[in-house]
Residue, then its C-alpha position, 0 to 999 in steps of 0.5 A: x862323553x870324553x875319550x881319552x887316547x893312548x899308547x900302545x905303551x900305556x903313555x897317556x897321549x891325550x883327551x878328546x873332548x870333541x867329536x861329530x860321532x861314535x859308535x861303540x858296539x860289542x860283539x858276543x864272539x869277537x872283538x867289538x867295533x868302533x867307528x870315530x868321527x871327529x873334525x881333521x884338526x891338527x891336534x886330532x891328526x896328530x893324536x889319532x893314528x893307527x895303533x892308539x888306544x882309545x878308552x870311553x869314560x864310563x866304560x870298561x872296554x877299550x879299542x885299538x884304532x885299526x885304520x883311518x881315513x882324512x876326506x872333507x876336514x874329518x878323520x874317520x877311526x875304526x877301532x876294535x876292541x882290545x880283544x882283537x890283540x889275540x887275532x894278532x897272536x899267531x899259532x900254526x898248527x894243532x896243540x892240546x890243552x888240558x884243565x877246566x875250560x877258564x885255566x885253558x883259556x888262561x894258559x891260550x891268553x899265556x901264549x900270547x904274551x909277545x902279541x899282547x902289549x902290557x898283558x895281565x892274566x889274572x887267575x885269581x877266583x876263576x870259574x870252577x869247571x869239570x877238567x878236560x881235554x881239548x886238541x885246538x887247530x887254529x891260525x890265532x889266539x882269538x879263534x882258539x879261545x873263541x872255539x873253546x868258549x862255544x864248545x863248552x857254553x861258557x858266559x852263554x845262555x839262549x832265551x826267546x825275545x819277542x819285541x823290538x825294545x832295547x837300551x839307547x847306547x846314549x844310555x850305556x854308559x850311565x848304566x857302568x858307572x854306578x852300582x845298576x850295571x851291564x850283565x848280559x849282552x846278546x850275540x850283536x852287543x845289545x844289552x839284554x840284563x842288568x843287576x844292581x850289584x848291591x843287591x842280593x838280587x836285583x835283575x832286569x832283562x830284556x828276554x824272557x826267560x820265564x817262558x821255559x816253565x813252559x816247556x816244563x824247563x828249570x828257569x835259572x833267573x827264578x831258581x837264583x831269586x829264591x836261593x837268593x831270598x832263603x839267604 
């Protein structure tokens, strides 16, 4: 699986083709991590350096090489995923916000526009959401959306899983790159839903979420099939 490398100006630098590791995982509530093996070429020394960019063919996310280190011919890169930029956005202080949670969210990522290399906000289709007030303390940008995402259970869903299965990350990739897709992740960066976009409704999980008819709970997956067949 090729990576290719980049700038933080978005000057394409290079593809690397060839590495002994990689280990790209997301994370729920914080940026994701990647760990990057590969040989301590003079090609590879010169392209890998802290601040690059890096993109996964077939993947959506990117990451931001953080450090690296060079012992026994082979250069080790940890990277963060792009969202690790608004940890880099500092705010001192207590500010408040007001509008749905998606439009606060918007104007956090607005403020952060200095701290963020090439940042778009996109406000376009955003999620509809009662109006409120929220007064932030925070130290960063990342914390800050972080605390109104929980606060208000944005993107997040809790169900009971009660086996050992999961989707190989040698796997991950073919699941992004056609119309069978990742929808869901689990607080580690696991994959636990997938949906064939072109579908009406097509929908795999690794949770059990029929199990809170049990409990005399509505069981939303169910509820969205049915809509889903009345058309």
């Amino acid at each position: 699986m090729e990576l290719y490398a980049y700038r933080e100006n978005g000057e394409f630098i290079g593809t690397i083709d060839f590495y002994t590791s990689l280990r790209w995982r997301r994370q729920y509530w914080t940026a994701g991590e990647v760990e990057l093996h590969l040989p301590a070429t003079k090609e590879n020394l010169a392209a890998i350096k802290a601040g690059v960019i890096l993109r996964r063919v077939g993947y959506t996310e990117s990451a931001r090489i953080m450090g690296i280190k060079t012992k026994g011919g082979e250069i080790t890169a940890n990277a963060r995923m792009l969202e690790i930029y608004f940890s880099m956005a500092y705010v001192i202080g207590t500010k408040s916000f007001t509008g749905t949670p998606a439009e606060i969210l918007c104007q956090l990522a607005e403020d952060a526009r200095e701290s963020v290399p090439e940042l778009v906000v996109d406000k376009t289709a955003l999620p509809s959401g009662a109006e409120i007030t929220i007064q932030l303390d925070f130290k960063n940008t990342l914390k800050a959306m972080t605390a109104v995402a929980k606060a208000y259970g944005l993107g997040v869903i809790s169900e009971g899983y009660h086996c050992n299965y999961g989707v190989s990350e040698d796997f991950a990739a073919e699941l992004e790159s056609g119309d069978l897709r990742v929808t869901g992740w689990d607080e580690a960066g696991d994959i636990r839903a997938i949906e064939l976009v072109t579908h009406p409704f097509f929908v795999g999980t690794l949770f059990q979420h029929e199990r809170g008819a049990l409990a005399g709970k509505p069981v939303p997956l169910v509820q969205a099939m049915l809509r889903a067949a009345r058309g």
